[in-house]
C-alpha positions in Angstrom: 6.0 12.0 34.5 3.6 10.4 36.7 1.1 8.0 35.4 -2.2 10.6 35.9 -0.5 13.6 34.1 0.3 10.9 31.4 -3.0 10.1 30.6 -3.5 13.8 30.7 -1.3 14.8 28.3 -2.6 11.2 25.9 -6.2 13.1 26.0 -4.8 15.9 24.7 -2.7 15.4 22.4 -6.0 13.3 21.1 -8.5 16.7 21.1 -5.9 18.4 19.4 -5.9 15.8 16.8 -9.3 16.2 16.1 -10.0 19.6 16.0 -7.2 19.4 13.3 -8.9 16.4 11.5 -12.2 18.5 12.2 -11.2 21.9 10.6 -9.3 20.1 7.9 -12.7 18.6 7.1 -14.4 21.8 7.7 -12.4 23.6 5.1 -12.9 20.8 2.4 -16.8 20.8 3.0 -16.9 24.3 2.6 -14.3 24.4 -0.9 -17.0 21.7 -2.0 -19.6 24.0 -1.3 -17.9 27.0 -3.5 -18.4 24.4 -6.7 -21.5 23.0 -5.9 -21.5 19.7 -3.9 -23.6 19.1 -1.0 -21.4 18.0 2.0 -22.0 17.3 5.9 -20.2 16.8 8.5 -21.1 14.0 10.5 -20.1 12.1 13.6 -18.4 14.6 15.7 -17.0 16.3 12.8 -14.6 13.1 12.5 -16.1 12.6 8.7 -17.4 14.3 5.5 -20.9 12.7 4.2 -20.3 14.1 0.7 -23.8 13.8 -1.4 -24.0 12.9 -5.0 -26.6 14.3 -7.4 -27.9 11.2 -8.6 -29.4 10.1 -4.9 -26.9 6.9 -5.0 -25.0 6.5 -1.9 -23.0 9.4 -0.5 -19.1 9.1 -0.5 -17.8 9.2 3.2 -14.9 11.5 3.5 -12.1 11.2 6.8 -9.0 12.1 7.3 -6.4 9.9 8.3 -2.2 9.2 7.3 -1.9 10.9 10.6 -3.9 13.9 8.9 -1.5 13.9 5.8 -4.6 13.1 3.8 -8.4 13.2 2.9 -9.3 9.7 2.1 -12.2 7.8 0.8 -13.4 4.8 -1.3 -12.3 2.7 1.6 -9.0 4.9 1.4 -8.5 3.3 -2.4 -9.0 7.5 -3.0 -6.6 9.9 -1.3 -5.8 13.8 -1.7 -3.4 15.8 0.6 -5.1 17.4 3.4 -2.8 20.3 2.8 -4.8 20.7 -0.8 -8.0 21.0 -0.3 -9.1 22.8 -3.1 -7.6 20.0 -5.2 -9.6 17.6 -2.7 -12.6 19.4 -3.9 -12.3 19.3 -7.5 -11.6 15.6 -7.4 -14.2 14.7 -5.2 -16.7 16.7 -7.2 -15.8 14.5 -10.7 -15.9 11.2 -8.4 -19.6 12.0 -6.6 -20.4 13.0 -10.4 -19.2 10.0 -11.8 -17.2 11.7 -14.4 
């Protein structure tokens, strides 16, 4: 493969990344939404700004693990991506502080 359709197929295989990471955070804002939490997408859909109730610092959601997993808490927290309802319920008790 020459060097230019290299880089070609690097780029792409890197936009089809992110519209994965993107949808994957797409479909965990909008389980969130079904219970009752306040989530955004936010820098080119490549994170979740998940808001608490209480006004204290929203929890920053992104996928990573190669998109095998939600992560946040500085990735101490982590929930299969292929679960996000799960994802959702957790989140919601960790934003509540419950």
């Amino acid at each position: 493969m020459n060097p230019i359709m290299a880089v070609s197929v690097e780029r792409i295989n890197e936009a089809i990344s992110h519209h994965d990471e993107a949808v994957k955070l797409i479909t965990l804002r909008d389980r969130l939404a079904e219970i009752g939490v306040h989530a955004e997408l936010r820098d080119n859909n490549s994170a979740l700004m998940v808001v608490r109730p209480d006004g204290a610092l929203p929890v920053w959601v992104f996928v990573g693990y190669g998109g095998a997993f939600y992560s946040w808490d500085n990735t101490n927290k982590r929930h299969p991506t292929d679960d996000p309802q799960g994802a959702a319920s957790i989140l919601a008790e960790y934003v509540k502080g419950l």
